[in-house]
KEMARGU-62889 format. One record per atom (N, C-alpha, C): z, x, y; atom name; residue in three letters. Coordinates in pm, 1 decimal, padded with zeros to 6 digits, always signed. Layout:
BEGIN
@z:Z	x:X	y:Y	atom:CA	type:ALA
...
END
This chain:
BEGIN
@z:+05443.9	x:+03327.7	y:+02152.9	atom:N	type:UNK
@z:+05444.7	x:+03347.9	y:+02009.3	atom:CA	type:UNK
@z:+05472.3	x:+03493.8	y:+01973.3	atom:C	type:UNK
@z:+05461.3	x:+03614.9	y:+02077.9	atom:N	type:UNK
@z:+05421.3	x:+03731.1	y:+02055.9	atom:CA	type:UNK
@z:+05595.0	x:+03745.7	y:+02006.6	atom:C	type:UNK
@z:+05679.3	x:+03708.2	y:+02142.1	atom:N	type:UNK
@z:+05803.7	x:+03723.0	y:+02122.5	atom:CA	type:UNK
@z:+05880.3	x:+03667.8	y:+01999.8	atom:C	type:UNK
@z:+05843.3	x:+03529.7	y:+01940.5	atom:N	type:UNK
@z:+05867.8	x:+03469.4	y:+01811.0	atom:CA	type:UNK
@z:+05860.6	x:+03589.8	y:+01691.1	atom:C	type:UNK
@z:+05757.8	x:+03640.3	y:+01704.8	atom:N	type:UNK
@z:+05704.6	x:+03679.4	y:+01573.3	atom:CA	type:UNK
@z:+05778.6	x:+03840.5	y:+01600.1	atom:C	type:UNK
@z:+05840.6	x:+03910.3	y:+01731.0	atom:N	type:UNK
@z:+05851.3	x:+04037.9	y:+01714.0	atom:CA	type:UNK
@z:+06008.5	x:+04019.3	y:+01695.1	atom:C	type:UNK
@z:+06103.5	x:+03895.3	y:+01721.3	atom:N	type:UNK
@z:+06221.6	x:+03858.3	y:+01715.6	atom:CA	type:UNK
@z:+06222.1	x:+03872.3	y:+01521.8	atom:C	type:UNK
@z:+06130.8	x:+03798.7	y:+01466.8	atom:N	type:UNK
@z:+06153.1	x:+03732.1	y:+01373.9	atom:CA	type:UNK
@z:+06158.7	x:+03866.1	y:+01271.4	atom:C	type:UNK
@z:+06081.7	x:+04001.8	y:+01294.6	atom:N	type:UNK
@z:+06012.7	x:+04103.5	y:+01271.0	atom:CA	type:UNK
@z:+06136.7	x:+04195.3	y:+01280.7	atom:C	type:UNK
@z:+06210.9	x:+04175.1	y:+01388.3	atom:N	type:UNK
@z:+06346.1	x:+04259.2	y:+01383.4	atom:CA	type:UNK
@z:+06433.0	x:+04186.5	y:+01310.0	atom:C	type:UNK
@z:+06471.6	x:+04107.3	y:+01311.9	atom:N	type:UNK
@z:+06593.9	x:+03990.9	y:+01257.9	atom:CA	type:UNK
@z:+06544.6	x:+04052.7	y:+01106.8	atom:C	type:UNK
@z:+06404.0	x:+04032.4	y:+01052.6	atom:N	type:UNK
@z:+06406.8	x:+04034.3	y:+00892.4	atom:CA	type:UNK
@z:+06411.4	x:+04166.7	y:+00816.1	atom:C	type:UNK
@z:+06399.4	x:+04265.4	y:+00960.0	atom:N	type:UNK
@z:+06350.5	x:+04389.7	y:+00887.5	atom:CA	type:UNK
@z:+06546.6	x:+04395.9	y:+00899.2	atom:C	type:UNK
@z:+06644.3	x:+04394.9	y:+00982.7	atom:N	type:UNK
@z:+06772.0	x:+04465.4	y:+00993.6	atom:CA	type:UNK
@z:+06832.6	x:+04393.8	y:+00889.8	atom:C	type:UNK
@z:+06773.9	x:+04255.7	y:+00849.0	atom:N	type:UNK
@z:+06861.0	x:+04207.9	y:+00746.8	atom:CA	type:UNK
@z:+06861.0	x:+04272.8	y:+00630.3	atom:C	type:UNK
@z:+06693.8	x:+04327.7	y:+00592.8	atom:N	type:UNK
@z:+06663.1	x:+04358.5	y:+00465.0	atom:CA	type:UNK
@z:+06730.7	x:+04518.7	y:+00444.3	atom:C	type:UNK
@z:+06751.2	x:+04578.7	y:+00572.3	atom:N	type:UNK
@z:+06805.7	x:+04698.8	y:+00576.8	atom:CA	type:UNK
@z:+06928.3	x:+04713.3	y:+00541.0	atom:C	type:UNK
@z:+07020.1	x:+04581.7	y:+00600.3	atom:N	type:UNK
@z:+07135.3	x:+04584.4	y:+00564.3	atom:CA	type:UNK
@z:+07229.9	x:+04554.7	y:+00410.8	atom:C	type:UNK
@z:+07115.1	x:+04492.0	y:+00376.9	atom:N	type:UNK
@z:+07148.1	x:+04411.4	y:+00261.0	atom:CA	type:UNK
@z:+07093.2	x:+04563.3	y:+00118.4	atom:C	type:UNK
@z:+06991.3	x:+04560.5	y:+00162.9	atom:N	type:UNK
@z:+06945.1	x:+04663.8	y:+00051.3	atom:CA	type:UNK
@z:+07035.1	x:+04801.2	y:+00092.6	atom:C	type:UNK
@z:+07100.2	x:+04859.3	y:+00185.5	atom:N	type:UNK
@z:+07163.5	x:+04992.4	y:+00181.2	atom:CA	type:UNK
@z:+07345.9	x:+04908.4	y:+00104.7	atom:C	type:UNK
@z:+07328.7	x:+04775.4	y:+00153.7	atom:N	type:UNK
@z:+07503.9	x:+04706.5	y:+00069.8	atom:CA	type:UNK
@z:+07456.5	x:+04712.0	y:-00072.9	atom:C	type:UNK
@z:+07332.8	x:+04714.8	y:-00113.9	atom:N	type:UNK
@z:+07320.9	x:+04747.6	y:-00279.9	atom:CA	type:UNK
@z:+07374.9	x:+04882.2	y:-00314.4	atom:C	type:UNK
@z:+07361.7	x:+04965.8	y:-00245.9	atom:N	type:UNK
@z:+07375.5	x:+05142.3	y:-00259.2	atom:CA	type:UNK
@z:+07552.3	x:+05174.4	y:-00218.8	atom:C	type:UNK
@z:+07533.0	x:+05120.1	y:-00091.4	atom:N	type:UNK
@z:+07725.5	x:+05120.5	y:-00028.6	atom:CA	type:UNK
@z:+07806.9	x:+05035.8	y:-00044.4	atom:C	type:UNK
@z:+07808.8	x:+04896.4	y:-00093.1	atom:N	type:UNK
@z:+07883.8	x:+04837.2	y:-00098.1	atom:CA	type:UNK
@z:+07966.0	x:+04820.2	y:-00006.9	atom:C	type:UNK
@z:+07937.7	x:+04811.6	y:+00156.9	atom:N	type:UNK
@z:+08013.2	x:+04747.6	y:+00266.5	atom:CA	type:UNK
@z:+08039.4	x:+04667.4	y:+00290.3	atom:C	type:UNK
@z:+08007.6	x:+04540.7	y:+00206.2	atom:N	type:UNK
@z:+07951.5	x:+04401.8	y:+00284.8	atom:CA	type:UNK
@z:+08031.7	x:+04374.2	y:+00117.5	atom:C	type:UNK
@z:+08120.1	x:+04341.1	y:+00076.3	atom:N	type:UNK
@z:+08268.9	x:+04264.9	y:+00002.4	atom:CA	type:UNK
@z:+08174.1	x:+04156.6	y:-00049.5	atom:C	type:UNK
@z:+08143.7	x:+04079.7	y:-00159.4	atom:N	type:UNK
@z:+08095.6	x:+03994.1	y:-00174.5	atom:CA	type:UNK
@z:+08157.2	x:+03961.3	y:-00319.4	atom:C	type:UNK
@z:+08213.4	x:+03783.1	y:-00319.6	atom:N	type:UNK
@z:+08263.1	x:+03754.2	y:-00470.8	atom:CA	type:UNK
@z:+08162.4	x:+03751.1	y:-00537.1	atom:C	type:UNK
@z:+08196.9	x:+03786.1	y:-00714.9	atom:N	type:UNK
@z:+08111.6	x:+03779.2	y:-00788.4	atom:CA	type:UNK
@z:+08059.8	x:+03658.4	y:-00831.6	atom:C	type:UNK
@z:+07913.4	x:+03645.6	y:-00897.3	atom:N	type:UNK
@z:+07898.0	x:+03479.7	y:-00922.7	atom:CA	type:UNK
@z:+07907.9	x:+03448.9	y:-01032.3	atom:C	type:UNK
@z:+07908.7	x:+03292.5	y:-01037.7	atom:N	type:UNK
@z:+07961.1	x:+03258.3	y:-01170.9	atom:CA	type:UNK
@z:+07904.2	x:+03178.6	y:-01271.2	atom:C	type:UNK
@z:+07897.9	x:+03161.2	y:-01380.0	atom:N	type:UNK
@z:+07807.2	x:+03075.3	y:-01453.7	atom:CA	type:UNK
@z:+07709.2	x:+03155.8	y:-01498.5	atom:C	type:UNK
@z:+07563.1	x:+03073.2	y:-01453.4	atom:N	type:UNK
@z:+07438.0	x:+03167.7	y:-01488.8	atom:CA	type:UNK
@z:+07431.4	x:+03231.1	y:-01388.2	atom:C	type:UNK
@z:+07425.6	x:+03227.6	y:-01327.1	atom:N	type:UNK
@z:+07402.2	x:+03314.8	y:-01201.3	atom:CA	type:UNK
@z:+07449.1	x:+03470.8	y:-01207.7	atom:C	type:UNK
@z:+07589.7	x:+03462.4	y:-01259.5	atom:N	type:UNK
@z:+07687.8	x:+03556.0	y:-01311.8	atom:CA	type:UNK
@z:+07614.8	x:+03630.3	y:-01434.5	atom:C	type:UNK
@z:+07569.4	x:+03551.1	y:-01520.5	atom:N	type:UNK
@z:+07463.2	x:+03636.1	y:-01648.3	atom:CA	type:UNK
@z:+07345.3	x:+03736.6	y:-01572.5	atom:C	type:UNK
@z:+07244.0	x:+03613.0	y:-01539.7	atom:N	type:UNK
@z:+07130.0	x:+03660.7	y:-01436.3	atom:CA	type:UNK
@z:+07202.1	x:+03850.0	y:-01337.5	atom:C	type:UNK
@z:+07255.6	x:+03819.8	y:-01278.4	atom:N	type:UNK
@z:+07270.6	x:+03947.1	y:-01208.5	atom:CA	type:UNK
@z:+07362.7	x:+04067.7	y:-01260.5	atom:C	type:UNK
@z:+07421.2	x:+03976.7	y:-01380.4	atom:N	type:UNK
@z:+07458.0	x:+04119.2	y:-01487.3	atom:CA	type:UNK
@z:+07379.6	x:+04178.7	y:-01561.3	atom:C	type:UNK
@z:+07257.8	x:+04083.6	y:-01587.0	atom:N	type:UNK
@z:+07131.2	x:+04150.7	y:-01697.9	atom:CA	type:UNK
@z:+07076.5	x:+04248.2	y:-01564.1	atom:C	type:UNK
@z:+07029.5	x:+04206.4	y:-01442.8	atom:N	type:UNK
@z:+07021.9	x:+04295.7	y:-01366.6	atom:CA	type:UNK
@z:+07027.0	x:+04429.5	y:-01349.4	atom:C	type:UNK
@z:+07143.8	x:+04415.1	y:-01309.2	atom:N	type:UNK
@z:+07289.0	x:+04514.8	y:-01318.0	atom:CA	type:UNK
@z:+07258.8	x:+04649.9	y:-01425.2	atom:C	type:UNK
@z:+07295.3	x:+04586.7	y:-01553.8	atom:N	type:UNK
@z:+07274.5	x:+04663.2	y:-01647.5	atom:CA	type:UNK
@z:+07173.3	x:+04722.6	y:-01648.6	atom:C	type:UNK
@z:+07042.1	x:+04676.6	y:-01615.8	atom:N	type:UNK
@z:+06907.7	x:+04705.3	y:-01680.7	atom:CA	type:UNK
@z:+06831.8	x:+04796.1	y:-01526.2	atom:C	type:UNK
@z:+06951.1	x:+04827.1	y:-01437.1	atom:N	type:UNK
@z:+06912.0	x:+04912.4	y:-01318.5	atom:CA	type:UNK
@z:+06817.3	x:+04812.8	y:-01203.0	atom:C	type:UNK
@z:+06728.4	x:+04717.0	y:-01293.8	atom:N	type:UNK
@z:+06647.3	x:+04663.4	y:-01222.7	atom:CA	type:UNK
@z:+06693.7	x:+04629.4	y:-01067.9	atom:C	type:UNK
@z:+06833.1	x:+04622.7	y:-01007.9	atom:N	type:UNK
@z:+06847.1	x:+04634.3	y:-00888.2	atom:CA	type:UNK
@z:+06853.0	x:+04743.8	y:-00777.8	atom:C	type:UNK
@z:+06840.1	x:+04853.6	y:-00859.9	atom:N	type:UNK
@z:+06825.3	x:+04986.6	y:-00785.6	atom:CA	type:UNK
@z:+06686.0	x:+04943.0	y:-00703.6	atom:C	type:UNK
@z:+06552.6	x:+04915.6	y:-00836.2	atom:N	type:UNK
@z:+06425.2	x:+04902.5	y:-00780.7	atom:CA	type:UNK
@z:+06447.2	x:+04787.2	y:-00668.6	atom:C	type:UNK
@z:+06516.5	x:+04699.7	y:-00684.3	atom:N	type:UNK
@z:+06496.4	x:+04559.5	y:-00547.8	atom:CA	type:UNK
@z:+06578.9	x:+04646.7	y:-00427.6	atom:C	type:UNK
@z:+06698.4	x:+04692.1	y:-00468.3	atom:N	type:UNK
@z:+06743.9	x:+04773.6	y:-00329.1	atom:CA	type:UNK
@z:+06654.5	x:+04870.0	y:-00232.7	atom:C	type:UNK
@z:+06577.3	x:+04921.8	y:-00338.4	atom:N	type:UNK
@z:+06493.5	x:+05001.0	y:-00239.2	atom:CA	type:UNK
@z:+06384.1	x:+04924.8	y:-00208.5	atom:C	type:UNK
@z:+06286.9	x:+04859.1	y:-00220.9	atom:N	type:UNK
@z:+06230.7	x:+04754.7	y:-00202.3	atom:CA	type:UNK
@z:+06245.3	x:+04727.4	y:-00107.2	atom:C	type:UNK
@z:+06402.6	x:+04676.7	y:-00042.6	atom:N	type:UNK
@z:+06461.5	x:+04628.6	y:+00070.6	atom:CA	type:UNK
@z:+06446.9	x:+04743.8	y:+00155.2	atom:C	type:UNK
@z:+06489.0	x:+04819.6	y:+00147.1	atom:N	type:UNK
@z:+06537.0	x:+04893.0	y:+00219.0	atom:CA	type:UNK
@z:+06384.9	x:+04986.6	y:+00324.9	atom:C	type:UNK
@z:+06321.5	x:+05033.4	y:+00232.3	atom:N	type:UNK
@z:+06154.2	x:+05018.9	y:+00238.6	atom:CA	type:UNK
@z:+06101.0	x:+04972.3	y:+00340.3	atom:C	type:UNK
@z:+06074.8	x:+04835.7	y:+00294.4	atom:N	type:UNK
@z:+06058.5	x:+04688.5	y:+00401.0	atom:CA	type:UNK
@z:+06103.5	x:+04698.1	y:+00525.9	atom:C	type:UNK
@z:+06243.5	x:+04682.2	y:+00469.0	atom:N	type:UNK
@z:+06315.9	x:+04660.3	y:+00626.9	atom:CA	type:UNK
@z:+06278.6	x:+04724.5	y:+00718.6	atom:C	type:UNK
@z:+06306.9	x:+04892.2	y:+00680.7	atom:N	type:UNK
@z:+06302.1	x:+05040.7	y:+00792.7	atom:CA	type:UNK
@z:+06133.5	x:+04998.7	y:+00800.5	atom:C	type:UNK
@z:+06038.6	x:+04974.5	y:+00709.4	atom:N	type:UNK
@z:+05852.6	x:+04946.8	y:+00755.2	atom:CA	type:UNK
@z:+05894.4	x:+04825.5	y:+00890.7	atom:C	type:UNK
@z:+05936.2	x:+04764.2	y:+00897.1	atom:N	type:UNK
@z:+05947.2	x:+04631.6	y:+00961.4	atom:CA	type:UNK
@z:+06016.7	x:+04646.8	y:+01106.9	atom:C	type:UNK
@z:+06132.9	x:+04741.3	y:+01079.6	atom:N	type:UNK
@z:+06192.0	x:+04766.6	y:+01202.6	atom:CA	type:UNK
@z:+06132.2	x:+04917.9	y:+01304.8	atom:C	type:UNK
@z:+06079.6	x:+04988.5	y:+01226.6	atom:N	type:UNK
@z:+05977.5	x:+05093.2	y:+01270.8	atom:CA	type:UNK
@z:+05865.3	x:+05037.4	y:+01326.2	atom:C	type:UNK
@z:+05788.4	x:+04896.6	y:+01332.4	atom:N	type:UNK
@z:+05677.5	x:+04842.5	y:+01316.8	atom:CA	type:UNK
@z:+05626.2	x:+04923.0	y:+01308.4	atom:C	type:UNK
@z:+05578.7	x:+04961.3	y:+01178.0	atom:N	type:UNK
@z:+05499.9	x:+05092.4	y:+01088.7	atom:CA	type:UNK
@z:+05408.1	x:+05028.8	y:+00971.3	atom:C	type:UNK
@z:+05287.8	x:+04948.3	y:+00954.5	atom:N	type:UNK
@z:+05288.9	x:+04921.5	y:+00816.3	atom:CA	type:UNK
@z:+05322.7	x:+04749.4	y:+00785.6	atom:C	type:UNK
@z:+05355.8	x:+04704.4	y:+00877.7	atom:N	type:UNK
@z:+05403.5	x:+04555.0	y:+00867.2	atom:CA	type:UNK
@z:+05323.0	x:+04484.5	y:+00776.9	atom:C	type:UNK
@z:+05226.5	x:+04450.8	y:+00720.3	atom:N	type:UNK
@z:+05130.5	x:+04421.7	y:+00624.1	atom:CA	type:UNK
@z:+05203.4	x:+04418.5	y:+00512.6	atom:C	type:UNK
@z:+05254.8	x:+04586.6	y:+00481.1	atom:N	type:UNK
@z:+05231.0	x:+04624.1	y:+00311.8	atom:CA	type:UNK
@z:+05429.4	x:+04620.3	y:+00301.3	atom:C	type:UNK
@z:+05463.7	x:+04587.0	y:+00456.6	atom:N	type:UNK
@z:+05626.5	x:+04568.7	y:+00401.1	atom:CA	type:UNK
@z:+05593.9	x:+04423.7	y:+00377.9	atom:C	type:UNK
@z:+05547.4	x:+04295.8	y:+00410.6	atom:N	type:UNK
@z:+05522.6	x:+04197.3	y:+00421.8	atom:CA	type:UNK
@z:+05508.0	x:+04172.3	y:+00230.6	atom:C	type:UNK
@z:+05402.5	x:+04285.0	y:+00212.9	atom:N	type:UNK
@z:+05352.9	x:+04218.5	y:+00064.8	atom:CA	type:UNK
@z:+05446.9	x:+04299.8	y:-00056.2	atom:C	type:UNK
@z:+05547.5	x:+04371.3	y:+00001.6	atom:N	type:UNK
@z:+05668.9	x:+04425.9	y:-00076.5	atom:CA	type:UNK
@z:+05793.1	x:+04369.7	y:-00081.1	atom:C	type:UNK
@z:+05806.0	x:+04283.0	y:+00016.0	atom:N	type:UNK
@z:+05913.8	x:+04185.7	y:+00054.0	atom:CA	type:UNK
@z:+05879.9	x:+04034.5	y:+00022.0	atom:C	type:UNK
@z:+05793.0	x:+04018.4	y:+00002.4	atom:N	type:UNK
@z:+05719.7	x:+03906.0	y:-00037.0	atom:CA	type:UNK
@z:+05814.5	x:+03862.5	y:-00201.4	atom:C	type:UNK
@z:+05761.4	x:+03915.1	y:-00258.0	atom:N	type:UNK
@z:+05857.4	x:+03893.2	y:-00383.4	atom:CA	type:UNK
@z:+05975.7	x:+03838.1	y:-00411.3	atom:C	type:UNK
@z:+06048.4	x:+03982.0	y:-00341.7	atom:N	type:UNK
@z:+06196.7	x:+03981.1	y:-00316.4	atom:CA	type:UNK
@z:+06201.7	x:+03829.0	y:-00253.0	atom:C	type:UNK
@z:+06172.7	x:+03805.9	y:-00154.6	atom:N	type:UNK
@z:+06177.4	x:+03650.2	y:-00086.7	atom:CA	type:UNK
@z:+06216.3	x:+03566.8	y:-00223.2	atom:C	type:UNK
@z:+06090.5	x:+03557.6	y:-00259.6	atom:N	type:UNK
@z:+06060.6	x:+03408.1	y:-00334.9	atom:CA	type:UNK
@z:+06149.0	x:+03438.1	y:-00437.6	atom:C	type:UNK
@z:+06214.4	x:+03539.1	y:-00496.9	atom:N	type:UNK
@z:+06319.5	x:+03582.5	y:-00604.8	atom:CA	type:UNK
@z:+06476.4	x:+03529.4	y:-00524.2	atom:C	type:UNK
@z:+06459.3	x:+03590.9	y:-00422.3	atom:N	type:UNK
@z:+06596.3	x:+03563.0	y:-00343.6	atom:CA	type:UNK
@z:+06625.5	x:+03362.6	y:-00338.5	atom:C	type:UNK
@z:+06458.5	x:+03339.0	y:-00270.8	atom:N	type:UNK
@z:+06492.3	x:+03178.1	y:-00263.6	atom:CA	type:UNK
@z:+06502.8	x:+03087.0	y:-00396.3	atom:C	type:UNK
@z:+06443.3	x:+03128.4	y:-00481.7	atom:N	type:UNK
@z:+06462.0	x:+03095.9	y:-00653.8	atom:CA	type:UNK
@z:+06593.6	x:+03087.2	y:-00718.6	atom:C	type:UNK
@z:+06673.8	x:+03206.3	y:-00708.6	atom:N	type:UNK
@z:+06794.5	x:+03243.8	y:-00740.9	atom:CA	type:UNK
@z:+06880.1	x:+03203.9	y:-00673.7	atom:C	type:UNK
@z:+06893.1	x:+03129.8	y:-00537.6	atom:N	type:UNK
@z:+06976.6	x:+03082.0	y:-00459.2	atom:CA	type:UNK
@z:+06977.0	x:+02904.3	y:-00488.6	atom:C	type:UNK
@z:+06825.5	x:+02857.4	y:-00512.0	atom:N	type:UNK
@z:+06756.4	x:+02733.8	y:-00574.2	atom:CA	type:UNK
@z:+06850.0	x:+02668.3	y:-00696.4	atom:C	type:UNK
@z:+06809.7	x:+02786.3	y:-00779.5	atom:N	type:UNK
@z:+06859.3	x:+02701.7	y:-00922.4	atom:CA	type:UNK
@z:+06956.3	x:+02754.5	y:-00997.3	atom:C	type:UNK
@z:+07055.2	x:+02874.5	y:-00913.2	atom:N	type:UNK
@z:+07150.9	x:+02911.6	y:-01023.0	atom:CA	type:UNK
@z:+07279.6	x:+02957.0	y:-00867.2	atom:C	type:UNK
@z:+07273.3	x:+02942.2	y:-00729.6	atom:N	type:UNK
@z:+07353.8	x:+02959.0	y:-00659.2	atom:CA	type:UNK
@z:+07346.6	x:+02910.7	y:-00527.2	atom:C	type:UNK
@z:+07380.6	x:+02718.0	y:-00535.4	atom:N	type:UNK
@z:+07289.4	x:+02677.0	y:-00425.2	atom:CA	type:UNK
@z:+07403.1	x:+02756.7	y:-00283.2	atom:C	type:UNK
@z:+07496.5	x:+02793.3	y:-00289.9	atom:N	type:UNK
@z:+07569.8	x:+02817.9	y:-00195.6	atom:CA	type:UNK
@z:+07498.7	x:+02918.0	y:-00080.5	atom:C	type:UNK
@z:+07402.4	x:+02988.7	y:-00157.8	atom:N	type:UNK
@z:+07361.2	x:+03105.6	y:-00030.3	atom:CA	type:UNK
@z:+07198.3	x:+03075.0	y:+00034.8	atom:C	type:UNK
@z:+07174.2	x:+02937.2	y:-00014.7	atom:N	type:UNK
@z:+07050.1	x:+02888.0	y:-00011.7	atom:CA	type:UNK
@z:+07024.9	x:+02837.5	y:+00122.8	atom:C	type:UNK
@z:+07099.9	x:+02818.3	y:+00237.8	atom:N	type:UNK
@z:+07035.1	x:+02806.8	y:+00390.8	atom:CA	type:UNK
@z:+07000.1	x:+02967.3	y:+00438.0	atom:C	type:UNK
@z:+07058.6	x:+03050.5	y:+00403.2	atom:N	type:UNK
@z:+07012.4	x:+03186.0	y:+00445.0	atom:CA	type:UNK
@z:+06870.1	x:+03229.7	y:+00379.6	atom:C	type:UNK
@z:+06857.1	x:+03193.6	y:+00261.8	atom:N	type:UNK
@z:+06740.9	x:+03227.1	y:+00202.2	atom:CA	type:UNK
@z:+06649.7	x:+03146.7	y:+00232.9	atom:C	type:UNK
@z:+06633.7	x:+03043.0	y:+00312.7	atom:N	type:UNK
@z:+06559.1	x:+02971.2	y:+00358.5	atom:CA	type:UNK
@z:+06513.1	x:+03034.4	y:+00500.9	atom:C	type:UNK
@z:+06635.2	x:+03067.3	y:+00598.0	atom:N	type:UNK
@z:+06589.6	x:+03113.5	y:+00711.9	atom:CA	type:UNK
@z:+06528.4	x:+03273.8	y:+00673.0	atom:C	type:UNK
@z:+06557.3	x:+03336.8	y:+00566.9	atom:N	type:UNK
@z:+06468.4	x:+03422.3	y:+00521.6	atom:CA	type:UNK
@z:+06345.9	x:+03450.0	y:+00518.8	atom:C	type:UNK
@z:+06287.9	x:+03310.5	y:+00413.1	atom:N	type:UNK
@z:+06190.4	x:+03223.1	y:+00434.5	atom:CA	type:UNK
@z:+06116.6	x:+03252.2	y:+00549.9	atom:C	type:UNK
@z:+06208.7	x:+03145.0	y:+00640.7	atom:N	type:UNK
@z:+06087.3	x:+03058.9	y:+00741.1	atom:CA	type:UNK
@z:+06057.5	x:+03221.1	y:+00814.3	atom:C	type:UNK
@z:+06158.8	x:+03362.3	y:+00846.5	atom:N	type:UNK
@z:+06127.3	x:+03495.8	y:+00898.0	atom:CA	type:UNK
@z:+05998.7	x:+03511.0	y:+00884.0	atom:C	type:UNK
@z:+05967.9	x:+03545.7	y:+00731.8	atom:N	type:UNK
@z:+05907.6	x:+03591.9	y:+00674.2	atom:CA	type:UNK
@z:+05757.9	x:+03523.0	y:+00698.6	atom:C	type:UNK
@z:+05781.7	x:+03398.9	y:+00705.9	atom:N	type:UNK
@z:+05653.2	x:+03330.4	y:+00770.9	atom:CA	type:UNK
@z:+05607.0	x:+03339.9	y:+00885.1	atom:C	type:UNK
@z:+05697.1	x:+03351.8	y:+00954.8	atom:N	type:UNK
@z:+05658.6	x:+03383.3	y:+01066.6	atom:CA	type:UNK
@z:+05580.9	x:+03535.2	y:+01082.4	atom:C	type:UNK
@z:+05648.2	x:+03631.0	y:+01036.2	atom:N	type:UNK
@z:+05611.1	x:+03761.6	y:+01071.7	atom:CA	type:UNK
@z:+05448.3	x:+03786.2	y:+01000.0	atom:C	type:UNK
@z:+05444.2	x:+03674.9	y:+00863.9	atom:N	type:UNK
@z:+05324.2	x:+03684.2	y:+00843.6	atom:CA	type:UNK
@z:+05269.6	x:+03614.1	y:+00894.1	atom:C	type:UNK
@z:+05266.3	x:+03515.6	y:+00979.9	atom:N	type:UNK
@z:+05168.8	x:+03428.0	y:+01060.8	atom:CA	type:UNK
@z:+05144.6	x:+03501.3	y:+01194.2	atom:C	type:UNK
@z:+05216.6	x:+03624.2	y:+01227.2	atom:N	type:UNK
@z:+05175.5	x:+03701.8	y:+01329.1	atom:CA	type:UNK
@z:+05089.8	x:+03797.3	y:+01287.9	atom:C	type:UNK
@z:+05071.4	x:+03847.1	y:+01168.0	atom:N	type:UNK
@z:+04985.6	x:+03979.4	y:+01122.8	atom:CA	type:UNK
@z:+04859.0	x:+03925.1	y:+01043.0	atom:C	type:UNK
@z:+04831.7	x:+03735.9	y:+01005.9	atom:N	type:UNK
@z:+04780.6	x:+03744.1	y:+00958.6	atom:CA	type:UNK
@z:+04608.6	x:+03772.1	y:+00915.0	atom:C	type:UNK
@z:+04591.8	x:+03836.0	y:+01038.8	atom:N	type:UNK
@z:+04416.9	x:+03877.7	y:+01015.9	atom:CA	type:UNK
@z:+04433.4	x:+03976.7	y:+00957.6	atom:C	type:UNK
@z:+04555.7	x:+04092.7	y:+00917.3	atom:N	type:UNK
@z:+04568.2	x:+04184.5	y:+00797.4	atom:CA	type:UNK
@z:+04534.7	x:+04084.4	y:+00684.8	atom:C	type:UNK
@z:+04536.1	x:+04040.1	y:+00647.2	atom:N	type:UNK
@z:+04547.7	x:+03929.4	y:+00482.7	atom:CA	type:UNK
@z:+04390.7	x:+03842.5	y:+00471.2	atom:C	type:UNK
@z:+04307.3	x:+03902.7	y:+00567.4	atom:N	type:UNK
@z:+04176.7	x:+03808.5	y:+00590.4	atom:CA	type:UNK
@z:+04112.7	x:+03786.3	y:+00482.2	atom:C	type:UNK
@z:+04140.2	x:+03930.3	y:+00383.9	atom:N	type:UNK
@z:+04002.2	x:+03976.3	y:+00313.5	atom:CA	type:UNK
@z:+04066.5	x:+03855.8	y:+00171.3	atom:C	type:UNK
@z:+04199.0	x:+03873.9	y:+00194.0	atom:N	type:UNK
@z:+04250.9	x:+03837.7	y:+00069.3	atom:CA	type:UNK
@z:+04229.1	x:+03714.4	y:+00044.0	atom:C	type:UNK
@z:+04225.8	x:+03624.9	y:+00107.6	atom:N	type:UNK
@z:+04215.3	x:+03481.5	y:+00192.4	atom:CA	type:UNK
@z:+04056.1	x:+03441.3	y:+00146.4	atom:C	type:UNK
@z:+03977.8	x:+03512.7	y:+00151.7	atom:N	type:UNK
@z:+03809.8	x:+03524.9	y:+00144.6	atom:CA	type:UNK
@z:+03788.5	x:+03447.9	y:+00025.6	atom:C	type:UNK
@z:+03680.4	x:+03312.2	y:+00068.1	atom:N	type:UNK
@z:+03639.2	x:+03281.2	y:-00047.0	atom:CA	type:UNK
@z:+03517.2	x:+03341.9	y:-00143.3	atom:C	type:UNK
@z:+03438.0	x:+03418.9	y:-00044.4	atom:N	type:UNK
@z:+03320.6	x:+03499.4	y:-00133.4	atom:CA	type:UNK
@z:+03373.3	x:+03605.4	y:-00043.1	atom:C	type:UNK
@z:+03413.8	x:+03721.3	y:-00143.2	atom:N	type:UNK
@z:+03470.0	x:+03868.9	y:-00079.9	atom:CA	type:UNK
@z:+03305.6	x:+03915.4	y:-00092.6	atom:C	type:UNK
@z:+03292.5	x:+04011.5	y:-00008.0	atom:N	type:UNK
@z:+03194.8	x:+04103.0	y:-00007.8	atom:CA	type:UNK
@z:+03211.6	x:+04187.0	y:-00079.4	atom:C	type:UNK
@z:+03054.5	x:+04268.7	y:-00115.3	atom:N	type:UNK
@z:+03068.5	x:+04307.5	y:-00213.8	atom:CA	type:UNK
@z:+03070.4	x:+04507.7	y:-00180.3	atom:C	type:UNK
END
């Protein structure tokens, strides 16, 4: 499992690295989308709000691939996830097997760290 979870830990952190520095560089060519989807990431766009998710990523990733912090990239990437799998869900099913194996990463890497998350989990927290 050790190997599962440190595979899964590199795979999610280089993706998130790669993807969040293609917000900043634009290496990675991608058509624009269309419909709502096309609205959705122009209100984005405009409103900067993707600067904040690029770094986010980028954050994460380098916490993840440093194994530095894996916890608090976990609960910074967390979001981004369920935004990424949402937006792929109901306005662009085309990129929606990647955001799934995103997903299942992400579960994994937290099912390897999860006695970090104990307290949170707690049904009577101490006081």
């Amino acid at each position: 499992m050790k190997t599962v979870s440190l595979l899964s830990r590199l795979l999610l952190g280089l993706i998130f690295l790669v993807f969040g520095l293609n917000g900043f560089l634009n290496f990675i060519p991608m058509p624009p989308p269309t419909g709502v989807a096309a609205q959705y990431m122009g209100a984005l766009f405009v409103s900067h709000y993707l600067v904040a998710v690029f770094l986010l990523q980028l954050v994460g990733g380098g916490l993840l691939l440093a194994n530095r912090f894996v916890p608090i990239a976990l609960v910074l990437l967390g979001p981004v996830v369920v935004n990424i799998l949402l937006f792929h869900a109901l306005m662009a099913p085309a990129g929606l097997p990647l955001a799934v194996v995103v997903m299942v990463l992400w579960l994994t890497v937290f099912f390897g760290v999860r006695r970090a998350f104990a307290g949170i989990f707690s049904l009577h927290p101490a006081a």
